[in-house]
Each structure stands twice: as structure tokens, then as C-alpha cells.
N, C-alpha and C positions, 0 to 999 in steps of 0.2 A: 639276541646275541649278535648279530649281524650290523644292528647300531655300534653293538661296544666295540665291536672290532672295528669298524670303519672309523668310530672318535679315537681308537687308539691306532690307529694306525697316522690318523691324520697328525695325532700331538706325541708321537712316538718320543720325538727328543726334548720332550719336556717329561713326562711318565716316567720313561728309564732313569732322567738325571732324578726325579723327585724318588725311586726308591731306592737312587744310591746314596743320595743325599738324606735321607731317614733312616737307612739303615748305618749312615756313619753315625747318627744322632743317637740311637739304641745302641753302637757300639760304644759310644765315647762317656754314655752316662754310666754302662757296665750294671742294669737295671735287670737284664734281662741275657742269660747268657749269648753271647757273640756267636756260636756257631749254629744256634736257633734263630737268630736275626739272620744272619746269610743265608741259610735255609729256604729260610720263608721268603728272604727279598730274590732270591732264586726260585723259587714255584710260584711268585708272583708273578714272574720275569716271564717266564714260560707259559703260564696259562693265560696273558694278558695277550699272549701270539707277539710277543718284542721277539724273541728267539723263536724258532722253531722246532716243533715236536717231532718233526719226521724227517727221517732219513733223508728220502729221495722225493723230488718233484718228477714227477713222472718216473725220466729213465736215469736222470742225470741227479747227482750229489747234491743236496739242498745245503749250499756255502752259509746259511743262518741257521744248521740246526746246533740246538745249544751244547751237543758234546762238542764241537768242534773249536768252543771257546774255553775249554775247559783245558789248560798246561798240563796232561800229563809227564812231562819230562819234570816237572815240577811235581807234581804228585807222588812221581814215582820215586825220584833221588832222596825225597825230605823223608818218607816210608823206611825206604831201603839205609837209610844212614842212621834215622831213629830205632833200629834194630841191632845195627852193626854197634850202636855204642852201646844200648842196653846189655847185650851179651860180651863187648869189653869189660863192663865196669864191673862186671860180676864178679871177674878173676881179682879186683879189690889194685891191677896197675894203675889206673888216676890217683890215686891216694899213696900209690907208693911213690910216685914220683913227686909227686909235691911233701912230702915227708922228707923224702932225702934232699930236695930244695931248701926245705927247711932247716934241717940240719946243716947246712951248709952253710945258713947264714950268722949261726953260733949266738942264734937268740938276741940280737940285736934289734931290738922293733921297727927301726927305720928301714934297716936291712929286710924284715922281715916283709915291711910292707912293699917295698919295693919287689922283693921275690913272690911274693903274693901277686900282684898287678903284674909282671911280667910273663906268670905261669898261666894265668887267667886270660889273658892278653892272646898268647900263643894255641893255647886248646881251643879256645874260642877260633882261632882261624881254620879249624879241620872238624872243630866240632859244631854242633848250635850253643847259643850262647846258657840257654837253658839249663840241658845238659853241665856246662862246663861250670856253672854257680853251683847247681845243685852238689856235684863232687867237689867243688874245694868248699862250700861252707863249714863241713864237720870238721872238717880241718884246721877252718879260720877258728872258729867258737870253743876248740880243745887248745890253739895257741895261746888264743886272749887268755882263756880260764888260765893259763899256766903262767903266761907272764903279768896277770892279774892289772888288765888292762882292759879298755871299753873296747868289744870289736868292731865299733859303727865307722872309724876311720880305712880299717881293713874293709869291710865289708860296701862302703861307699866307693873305696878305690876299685875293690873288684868291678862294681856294676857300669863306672866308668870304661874299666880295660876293657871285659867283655864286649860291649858293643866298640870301644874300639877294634880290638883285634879283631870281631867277626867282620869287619869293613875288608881285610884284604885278603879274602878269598873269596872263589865261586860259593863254596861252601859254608862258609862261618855266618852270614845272617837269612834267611828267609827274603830280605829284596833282591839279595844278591843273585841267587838262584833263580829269580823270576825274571831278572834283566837278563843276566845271561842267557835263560833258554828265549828272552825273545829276542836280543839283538844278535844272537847268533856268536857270545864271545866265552872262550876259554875258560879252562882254570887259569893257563900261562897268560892268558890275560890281564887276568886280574890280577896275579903275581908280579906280572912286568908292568901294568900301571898306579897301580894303589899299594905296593905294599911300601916301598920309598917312606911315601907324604905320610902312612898309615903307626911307622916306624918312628917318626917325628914327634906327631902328634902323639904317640906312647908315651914319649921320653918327655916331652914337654908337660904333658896331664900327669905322668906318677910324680914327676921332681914336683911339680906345683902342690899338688896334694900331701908329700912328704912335708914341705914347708907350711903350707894351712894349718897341719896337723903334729905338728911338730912338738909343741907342748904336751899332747896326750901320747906320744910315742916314748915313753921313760919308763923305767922300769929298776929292780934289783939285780946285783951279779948273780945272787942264789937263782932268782929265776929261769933270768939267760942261761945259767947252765943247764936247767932240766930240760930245754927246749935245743938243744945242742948235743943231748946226752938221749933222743926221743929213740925208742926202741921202736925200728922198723921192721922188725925180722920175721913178724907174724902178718900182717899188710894182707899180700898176697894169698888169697885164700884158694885159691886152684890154677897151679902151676902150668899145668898141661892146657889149660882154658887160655891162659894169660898168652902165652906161646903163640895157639892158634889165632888168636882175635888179635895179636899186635902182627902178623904178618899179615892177615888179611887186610886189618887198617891200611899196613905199608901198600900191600899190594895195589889196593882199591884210589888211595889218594896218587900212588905214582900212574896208576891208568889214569886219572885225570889231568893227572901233568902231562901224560903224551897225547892226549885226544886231538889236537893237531895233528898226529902222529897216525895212530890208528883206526880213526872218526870212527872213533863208539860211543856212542852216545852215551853223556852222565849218568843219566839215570841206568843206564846198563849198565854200566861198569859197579855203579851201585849194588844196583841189584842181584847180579854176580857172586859178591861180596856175599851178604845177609844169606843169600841163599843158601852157600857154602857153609856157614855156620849155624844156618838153624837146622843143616844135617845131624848136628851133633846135640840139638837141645829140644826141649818139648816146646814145638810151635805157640801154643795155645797158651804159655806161660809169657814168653816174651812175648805176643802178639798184644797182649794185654798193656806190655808198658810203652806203646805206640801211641803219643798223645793222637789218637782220632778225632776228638774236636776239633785239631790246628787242620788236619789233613780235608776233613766235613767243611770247617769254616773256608778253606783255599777253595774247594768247589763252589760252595754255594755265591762265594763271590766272585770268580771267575764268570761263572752265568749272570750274577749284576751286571756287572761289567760290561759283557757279552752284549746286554740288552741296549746298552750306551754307545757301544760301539755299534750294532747293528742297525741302530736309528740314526747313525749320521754325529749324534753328539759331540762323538770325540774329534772326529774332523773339524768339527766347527771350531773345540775349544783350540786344536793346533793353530787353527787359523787367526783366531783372537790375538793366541800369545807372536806368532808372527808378525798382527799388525800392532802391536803394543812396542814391540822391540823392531819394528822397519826390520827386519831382517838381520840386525846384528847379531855375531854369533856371540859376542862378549856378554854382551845387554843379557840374550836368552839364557846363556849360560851360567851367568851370577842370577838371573833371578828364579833359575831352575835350584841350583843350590842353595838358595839362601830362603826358600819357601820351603822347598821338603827338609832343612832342617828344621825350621817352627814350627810348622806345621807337623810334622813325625815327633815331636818333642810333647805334642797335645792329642792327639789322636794314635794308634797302630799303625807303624810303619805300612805294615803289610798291605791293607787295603788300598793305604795312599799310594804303595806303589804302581799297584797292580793297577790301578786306574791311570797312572801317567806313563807306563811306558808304551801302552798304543798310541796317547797322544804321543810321544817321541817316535813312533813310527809312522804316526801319520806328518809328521815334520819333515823325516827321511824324507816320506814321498816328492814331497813338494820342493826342500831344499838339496838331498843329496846323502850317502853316507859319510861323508866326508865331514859336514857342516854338523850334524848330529854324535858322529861319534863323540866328542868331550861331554856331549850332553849326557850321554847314559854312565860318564862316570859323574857329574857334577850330582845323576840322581842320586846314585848307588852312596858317595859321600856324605849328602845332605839326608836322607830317608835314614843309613844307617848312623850315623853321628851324633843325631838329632833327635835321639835315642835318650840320649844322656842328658836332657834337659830337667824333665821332670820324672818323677817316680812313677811314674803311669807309662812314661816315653815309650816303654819296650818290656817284653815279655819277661826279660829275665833281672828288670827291675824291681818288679812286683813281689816274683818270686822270694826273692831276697829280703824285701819289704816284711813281706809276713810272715815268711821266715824267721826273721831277724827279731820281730813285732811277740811272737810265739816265744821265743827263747828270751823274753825280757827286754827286750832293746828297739824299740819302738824309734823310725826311723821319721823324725816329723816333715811333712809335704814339705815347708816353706823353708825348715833348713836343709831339704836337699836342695830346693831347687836355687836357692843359693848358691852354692856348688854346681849345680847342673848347666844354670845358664853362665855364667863363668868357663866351663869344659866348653861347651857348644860354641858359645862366640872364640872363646881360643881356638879351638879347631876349624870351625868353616872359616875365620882368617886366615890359616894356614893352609886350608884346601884352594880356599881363593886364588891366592899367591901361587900355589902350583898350578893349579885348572890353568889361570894365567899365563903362566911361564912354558908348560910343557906343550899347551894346546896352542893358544890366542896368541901370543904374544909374535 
């Protein structure tokens, strides 16, 4: 035992990159469930002595023990928000707002799909993007059946918004949240840098898609009217529920807009939130629709990670992309975004991210806050955008996939990513152009 530890001690940053690098490999072929792979590349981690079992050395805090790699502020906000919207959605408000959106558009397909993408767009930035497909699809597949139309055009454009609009907030995607809690930036952050360029890129991806799809957007007058005439008056299945969970919402999301303000930490104000409402509901019911896997898979891979980071790895890789790019910030910055889009577009955002923002702080160290700020939005950009490449891109791709696949309409890999790489290059062009302009230029 005393051999193994000393061969692994001695090849530490080669062992930890080879079982993060196998465990992207077990993710990416989807062979074997992903939160069993982090898992195990986490009690790898651990029992190989890469991280640390114990608390304390001696008398003092052992800086390598593996909780201390482990984001709870991240753990705890992704928990505490997948709660606060299960017991929203209860009250049946998602569906009545995108109903009365609906109506508004007086059954015009173009219109429709555009109010589709825009509503998708927007909950996506408060909610996960998960969440926000799963409430508007019954929505989207009761319009099409009515306007007797294909829903793949709607239902491709949502998958597109979503991961747009989850780009510009703390909240709307899974990287987002994990840059945040580690470069130390706001919700008003993210609000004062990304929603602008995030806003652009909206309007640019739905008009483009209205025009792609332009031919299967037609319909009859008889139809548009039943879809203008849609009785919303029943929606709403517990008033008193809808009440309490939309101020909570309000409340929860404006503590996050002041946290500059108050410094309470996200995940508290979160948490806050959920707590107050599962006063009123049976814990063990909504505890249940907590995806656990997403929450299991972020640990076990934190502690990957942990093992890469505690063997030096990551510094090295900072160091590499330093001397690749002589120290430009422009160089590092475009090839910071223009990788975690490709790369996020074929692989889980999430992992990739969670593995590059210590290399963007072990960059800090060496170059400065100043030099790295653009960098942690070129990630958040590129990781969430990059999304929209292929159907596998991102979590609430898939869902939608088979979803979609389930109810007759089988969405094919090659003609989304048709579509997809189209979105992605339009958009990191236009991220470019800004990262450029606001930052570098």
C-alpha cells in the first residue's frame, strides 16, 4: 500500500487528469449513467490519497481535504431553486402565462413561434433551463395539434432560446452559477454584462429561425381563431399556492439583485425562499422532484476536479495556455470562447466548466483580476451557448429530444445540428464582437 501511494503521489498530475479524462469519456458516450461515473471518479479520487480523507493534519486544517473542493454555494442554490419551482409550478402559473401570451398572439404561427422563443428565453433566465422546457412543451404540442402544424420548428426554437436566455443570469444555466460562486460575481453582474449581447443574440436566433421555418409556419383562419379564443380560466389550479410561490419567487430573485447590497450569500437567499414554502407543503413530496442525480453528479465531480487541482494540473494547464497566447488578453480570450463553445456543444457544459474556472483562477494569480475578468464572461458565453450546437449540447436539449421523439416527432441528430452549428457560429460572432468591444478593445 505504501508503494501505491508513493507511485501515486509521485504521478499525481497525470492519474487525476487520466480520471477526469475517462470519466469525460463515460460521460460523453452516456453508456453508463453520468452521476455513477462522477461518483466513482470521486472515490477514486479519494482513495488513491489525490485529495484528502481527513479533516485535520495534526492541529491545523488539511487545505487538500476533498469537502473543501466541493461548491456548496453551488450545491445549495441549484437544491434550494429546484424546489422553489417545483412547488410554483404546482399552482399551474407557467402555463398560464404562456397561455395568455398565447392568446395574444391571435394564432398567427410566426407570431406564435416568436412568443414561444421569447417566453422560453426569459424563464430560462430565472429559472433552469430544464425546468422552463418541460412547462412550455404541453403547451407548445396542444398549439401545433390546434393549428395542425409540425411542432419541431417551435420546439427547436425553444431549445435554442433556452439556452440562450439561461446565458444572462446567475441563475438560468448550471455554469453560470459555478463561475459565479467562484470568481466572486453577482446576479447584477451578470445582468450588467451579458444580458445586452444575450438580448441580441435573442432577436437575431428567433428572426433567423422564423425565416428557416417560414414555409411550415401556415396555417387556416378557422384555426388561428381557436388558438386566440384558448380558454385560460381553469390554468390555475390553487390560487392561494400561486400567490405565495410568485412572491417568494419575486422576493428571492430581488435578494439576488441586491446581494451587492446585503452580502447574503446566493445560496441563502435561496434557501430562504424554499424553506418558507415547504412550510406549507409535504417535504418528502417535493423533495422527491429534486433532480438528485444533477446535485450527486456536481459532487462527485467537484472532487474530480479537486484531485487535478490538488496535484498541480490545473496550474500547469493555466500555464500552457499562457505561453500559447505570450500573454494576450485578446488571443486568451477568443480562444477561451471559441473552445468552450465546441467543446460544450459535444460534451456537458457542466463538467467543462467546472474544470476551467480554477484554470481561470489560477491565471488570475499569475496575471491579475483585471486581465481575467473578460475571461470568465467569454467562459460563461462560450460553455452556455455552445449548448445549441448539437442535441446532446445541453441538458434541456435532450429532454425535449425525447420528449418530442415520444409524442411522434422524432427530432434527427444531423438535421438539428444543421440548425445548431448555424445558432452557435451566429452567436459566438456576436459574443466576439462584444467580449471585443466592451473588454479589449
Amino acid at each position: 500500500m505504501e508503494h501505491l501511494h508513493t507511485f501515486v503521489q509521485a504521478h499525481a498530475v497525470m492519474i487525476s487528469a487520466l480520471i477526469l479524462l475517462t470519466a469525460y469519456i463515460f460521460i460523453a458516450l452516456e453508456k453508463i449513467p453520468k452521476v455513477t461515473v462522477a461518483l466513482l471518479g470521486a472515490g477514486l479520487t479519494i482513495l488513491l490519497g489525490l485529495v484528502s480523507q481527513t479533516k485535520f493534519v495534526g492541529e491545523t486544517i488539511n487545505s487538500h481535504y476533498f469537502i473543501n473542493f466541493v461548491d456548496f454555494n453551488v450545491i445549495f442554490l441549484l437544491v434550494s431553486m429546484m424546489i422553489i419551482v417545483s412547488i410554483s409550478a404546482k399552482s399551474g402559473m407557467f402555463n398560464w402565462i404562456a397561455n395568455e401570451l398565447l392568446r395574444f398572439t391571435k394564432g398567427h404561427p410566426k407570431l406564435v413561434l416568436l412568443t414561444l422563443g421569447i417566453f422560453t428565453a426569459v424563464t430560462s433566465a430565472f429559472l433552469d433551463n430544464v425546468t422552463t422546457v418541460i412547462l412550455i412543451m404541453p403547451v407548445t404540442f396542444f398549439i401545433a395539434k390546434q393549428l395542425d402544424i409540425n411542432p419541431l420548428p417551435f420546439l427547436i426554437t425553444e431549445i435554442f432560446a433556452s439556452n440562450i436566455g439561461g446565458t444572462a443570469t446567475l441563475i438560468g444555466d448550471p455554469p453560470n452559477i459555478i463561475i459565479g460562486s467562484a470568481a466572486g460575481l453577482s446576479f447584477m453582474d451578470f445582468l450588467k454584462e451579458l444580458t445586452g449581447v444575450v438580448l441580441v443574440i435573442l432577436i437575431v436566433i428567433v428572426g433567423l429561425m422564423m425565416f428557416i421555418f417560414r414555409n411550415q409556419l401556415k396555417t387556416s383562419p378557422e384555426k388561428m381563431k381557436a388558438v386566440a379564443n384558448l380558454d385560460n380560466s381553469n390554468t390555475i389550479t390553487d390560487f392561494s399556492l400561486m400567490i405565495r410561490s410568485g412572491i417568494v419567487l419575486f422576493l428571492v430573485i430581488l435578494g439576488l439583485v441586491l446581494h451587492d447590497v446585503t452580502h447574503i450569500e446566493t445560496c441563502v437567499t435561496a434557501m430562504l425562499g424554499a424553506s418558507f414554502l415547504l412550510l406549507f407543503e409535504k417535504p418528502k413530496d417535493i423533495l422527491c422532484d429534486v433532480e438528485w442525480n444533477t446535485i450527486f453528479f456536481f459532487i462527485g465531480l467537484f472532487i474530480i476536479i479537486g484531485g487535478l487541482e490538488a496535484s498541480g494540473g490545473i496550474a500547469l494547464m493555466a500555464q500552457w495556455i499562457l505561453k500559447v497566447t505570450q500573454g494576450s488578453q485578446e488571443a486568451t480570450a477568443m480562444i477561451i470562447l471559441w473552445a468552450s463553445g465546441v467543446i460544450s456543444g459535444i460534451i456537458d457544459n457542466i463538467p467543462y466548466t467546472a474544470t476551467m474556472t480554477p484554470m481561470i483562477l489560477q491565471i488570475q494569480k499569475t496575471m491579475g483580476a483585471d486581465y481575467t475578468y473578460p475571461l470568465w464572461w467569454c467562459l460563461s458565453l462560450g460553455a452556455c451557448l455552445g449548448g445549441n450546437m448539437t442535441i446532446i449540447g445541453a441538458a434541456a436539449n435532450v429532454i425535449v429530444s425525447e420528449t418530442s421523439a415520444h409524442n411522434g416527432y422524432p427530432i434527427p441528430f444531423m438535421r438539428f445540428l444543421k440548425y445548431g452549428v448555424i445558432t452557435m457560429v451566429i452567436s459566438l460572432l456576436i459574443s466576439s464582437a462584444y467580449i471585443y468591444i466592451r473588454f479589449i478593445h
